[in-house]
C-alpha positions as a Markdown table, in Angstrom:
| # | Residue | x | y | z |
|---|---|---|---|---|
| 1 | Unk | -64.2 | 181.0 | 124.2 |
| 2 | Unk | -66.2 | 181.5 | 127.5 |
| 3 | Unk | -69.5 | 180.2 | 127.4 |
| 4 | Unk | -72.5 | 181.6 | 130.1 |
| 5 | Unk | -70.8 | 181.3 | 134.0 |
| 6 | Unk | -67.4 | 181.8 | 133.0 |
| 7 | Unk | -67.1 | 177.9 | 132.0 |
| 8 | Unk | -64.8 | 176.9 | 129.1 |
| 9 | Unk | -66.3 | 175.3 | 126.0 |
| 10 | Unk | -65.4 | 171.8 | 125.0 |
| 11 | Unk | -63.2 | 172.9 | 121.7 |
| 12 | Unk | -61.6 | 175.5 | 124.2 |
| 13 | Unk | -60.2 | 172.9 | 126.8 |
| 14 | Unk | -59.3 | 170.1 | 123.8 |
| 15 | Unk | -57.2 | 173.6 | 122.3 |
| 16 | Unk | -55.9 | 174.7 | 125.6 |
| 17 | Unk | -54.3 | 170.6 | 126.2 |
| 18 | Unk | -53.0 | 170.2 | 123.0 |
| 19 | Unk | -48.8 | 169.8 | 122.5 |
| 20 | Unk | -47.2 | 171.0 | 125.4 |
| 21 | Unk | -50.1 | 173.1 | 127.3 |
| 22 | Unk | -50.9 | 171.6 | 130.4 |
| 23 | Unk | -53.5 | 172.6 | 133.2 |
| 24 | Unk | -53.6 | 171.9 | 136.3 |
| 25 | Unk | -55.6 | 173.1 | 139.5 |
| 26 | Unk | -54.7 | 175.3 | 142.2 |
| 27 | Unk | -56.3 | 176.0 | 145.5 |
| 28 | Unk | -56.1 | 179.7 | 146.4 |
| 29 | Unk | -55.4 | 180.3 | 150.1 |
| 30 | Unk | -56.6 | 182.8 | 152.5 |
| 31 | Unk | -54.2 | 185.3 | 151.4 |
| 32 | Unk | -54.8 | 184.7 | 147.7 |
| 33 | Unk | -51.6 | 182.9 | 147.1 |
| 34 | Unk | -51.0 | 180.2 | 144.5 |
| 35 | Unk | -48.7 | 177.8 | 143.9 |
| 36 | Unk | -47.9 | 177.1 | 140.2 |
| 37 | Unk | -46.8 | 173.1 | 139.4 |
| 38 | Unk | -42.9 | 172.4 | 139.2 |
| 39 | Unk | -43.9 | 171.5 | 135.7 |
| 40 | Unk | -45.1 | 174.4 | 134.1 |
| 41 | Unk | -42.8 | 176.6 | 136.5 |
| 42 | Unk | -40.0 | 174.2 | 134.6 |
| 43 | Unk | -41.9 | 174.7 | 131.2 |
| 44 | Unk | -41.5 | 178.6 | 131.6 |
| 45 | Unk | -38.5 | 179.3 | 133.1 |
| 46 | Unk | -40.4 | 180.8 | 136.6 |
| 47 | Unk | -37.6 | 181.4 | 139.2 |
| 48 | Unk | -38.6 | 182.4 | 142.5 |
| 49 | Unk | -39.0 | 186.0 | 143.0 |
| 50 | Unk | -39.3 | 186.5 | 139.5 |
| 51 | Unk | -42.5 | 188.9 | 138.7 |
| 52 | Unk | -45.5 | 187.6 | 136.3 |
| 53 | Unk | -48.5 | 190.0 | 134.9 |
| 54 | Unk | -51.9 | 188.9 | 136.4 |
| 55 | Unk | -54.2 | 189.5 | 132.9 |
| 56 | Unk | -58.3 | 189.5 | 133.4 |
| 57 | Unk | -59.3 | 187.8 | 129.7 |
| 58 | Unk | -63.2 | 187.7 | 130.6 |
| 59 | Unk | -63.9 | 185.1 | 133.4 |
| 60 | Unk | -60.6 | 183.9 | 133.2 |
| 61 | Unk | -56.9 | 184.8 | 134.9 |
| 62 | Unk | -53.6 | 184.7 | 132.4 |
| 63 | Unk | -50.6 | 184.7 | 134.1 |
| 64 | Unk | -47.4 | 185.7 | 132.0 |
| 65 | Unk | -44.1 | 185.7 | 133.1 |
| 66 | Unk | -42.7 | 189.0 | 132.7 |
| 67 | Unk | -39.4 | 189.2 | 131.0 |
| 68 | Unk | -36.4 | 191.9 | 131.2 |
| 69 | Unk | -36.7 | 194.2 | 128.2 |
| 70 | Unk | -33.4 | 193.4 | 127.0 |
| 71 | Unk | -34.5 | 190.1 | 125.9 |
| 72 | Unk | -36.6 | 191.6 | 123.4 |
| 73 | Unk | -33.6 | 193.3 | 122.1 |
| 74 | Unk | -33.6 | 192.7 | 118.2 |
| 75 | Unk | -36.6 | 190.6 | 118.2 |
| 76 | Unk | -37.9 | 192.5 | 115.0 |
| 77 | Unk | -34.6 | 192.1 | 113.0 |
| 78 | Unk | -35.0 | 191.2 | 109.7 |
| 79 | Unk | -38.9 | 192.2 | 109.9 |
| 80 | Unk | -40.2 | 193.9 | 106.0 |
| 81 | Unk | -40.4 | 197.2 | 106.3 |
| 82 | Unk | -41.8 | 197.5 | 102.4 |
| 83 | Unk | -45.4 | 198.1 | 103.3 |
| 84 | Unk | -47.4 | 201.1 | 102.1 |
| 85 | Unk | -47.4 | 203.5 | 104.3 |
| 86 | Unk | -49.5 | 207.2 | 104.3 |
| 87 | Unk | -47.3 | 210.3 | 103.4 |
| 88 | Unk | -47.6 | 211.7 | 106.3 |
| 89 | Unk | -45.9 | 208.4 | 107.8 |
| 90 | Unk | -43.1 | 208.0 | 106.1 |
């Protein structure tokens, strides 16, 4: 994880560039604007005016793009339901 200064450790960066992750750098302007790369706007499907959640993990900014609820629809089908579960829960 984050090491003193907000810097990335070593086996942080070689996990974050494995397989398909890619990182890039941005230059935030005067208005606090980025631009994310055509690739990993490609990667993840980022149309334009489509919203993303800005996540504070430490020293470091996440940006998720934010999907319609209905695409979660049914996500959990099939999950096992056969856990033990209090009385009160049930």
């Amino acid at each position: 994880m984050a090491a003193r200064g907000g810097r990335i450790d070593g086996s942080r960066i070689e996990h974050l560039l494995d397989g398909d992750n890619r990182m890039t750098s941005v230059t935030v302007s005067s208005r606090y604007r980025i631009v994310i790369a055509k690739a990993i706007r490609t990667s993840l499907g980022i149309k334009p005016g489509m919203r993303v959640h800005a996540i504070q993990d430490g020293g470091h900014l996440v940006l998720v793009p934010a999907r319609p609820r209905g695409e979660a629809r049914g996500f959990l089908y099939g999950i096992d339901t056969t856990v033990p579960r209090e009385k009160d829960r049930t």
